[in-house]
N, C-alpha and C positions, 0 to 999 in steps of 0.2 A: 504494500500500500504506500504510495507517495506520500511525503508528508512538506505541509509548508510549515515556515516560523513566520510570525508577526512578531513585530517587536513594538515597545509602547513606553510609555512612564505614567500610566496610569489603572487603574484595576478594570474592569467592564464587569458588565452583571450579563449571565448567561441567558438571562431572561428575556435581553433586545436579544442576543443574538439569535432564539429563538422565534422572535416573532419574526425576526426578518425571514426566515426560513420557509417559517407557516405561510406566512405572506410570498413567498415566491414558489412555493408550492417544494422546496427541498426538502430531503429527510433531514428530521431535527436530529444536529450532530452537535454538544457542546465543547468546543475548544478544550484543549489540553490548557490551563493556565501556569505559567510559572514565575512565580516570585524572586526576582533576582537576591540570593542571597545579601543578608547583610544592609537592605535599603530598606529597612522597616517592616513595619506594616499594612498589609491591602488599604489604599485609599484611592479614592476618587478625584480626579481634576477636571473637573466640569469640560471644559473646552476641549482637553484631552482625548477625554473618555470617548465621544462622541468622535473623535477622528481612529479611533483602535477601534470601535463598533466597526466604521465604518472599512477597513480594512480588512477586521473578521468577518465582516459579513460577503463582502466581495470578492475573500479568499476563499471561501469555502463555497459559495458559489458560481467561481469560474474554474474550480477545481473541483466537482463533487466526488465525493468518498475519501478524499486527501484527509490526512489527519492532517489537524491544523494545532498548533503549539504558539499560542501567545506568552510573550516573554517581556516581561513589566519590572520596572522599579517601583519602588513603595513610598511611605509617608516621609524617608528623609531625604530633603531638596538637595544636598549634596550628591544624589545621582538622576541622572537622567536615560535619558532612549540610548546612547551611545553604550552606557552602562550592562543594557538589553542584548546589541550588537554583539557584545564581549561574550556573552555566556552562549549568544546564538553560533559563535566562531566555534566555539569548543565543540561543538555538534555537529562537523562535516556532513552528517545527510540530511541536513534545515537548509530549503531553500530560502533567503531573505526575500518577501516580497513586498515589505515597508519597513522605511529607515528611517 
């Protein structure tokens, strides 16, 4: 099974990614999510959030069946998406399809 990585600096709720799913008629598949060690705690950045939706949601549906692996930093602002990047490298069979 192919698999993609997102990468993010923000958490998502599996819940859009879902509706986006239902709504375009795909089987609901929720993301693999992973917390970049070390950056905290699962939080939310508004503006963020909504652009990793949008990412998951249009990875997983120009790719159906792909596992898809979102790769996020947490609640401390000293890391960012580049952060994400770093852990996505270590993983040679993640393809990047947002940076």
């Amino acid at each position: 099974m192919p698999s993609i990585a997102v990468v993010g600096q923000s958490s998502i709720l599996n819940s859009d990614i879902e509706d986006f799913e239902n709504a375009s008629s795909l089987t609901v598949k929720d993301p693999n999510q992973v917390l970049v060690p070390g950056s905290g705690a699962a939080q939310s950045f508004p503006g963020d959030q909504g652009e990793s939706d949008l990412d998951v949601e249009w990875s997983g549906g120009m790719a159906p069946g792909a596992e898809i692996f979102f790769i996020y930093t947490g609640s401390d602002t000293n890391f960012g998406v580049f952060d994400s990047v770093g852990i996505r490298r270590r993983r040679k069979n993640w393809k990047i399809s947002s940076a």
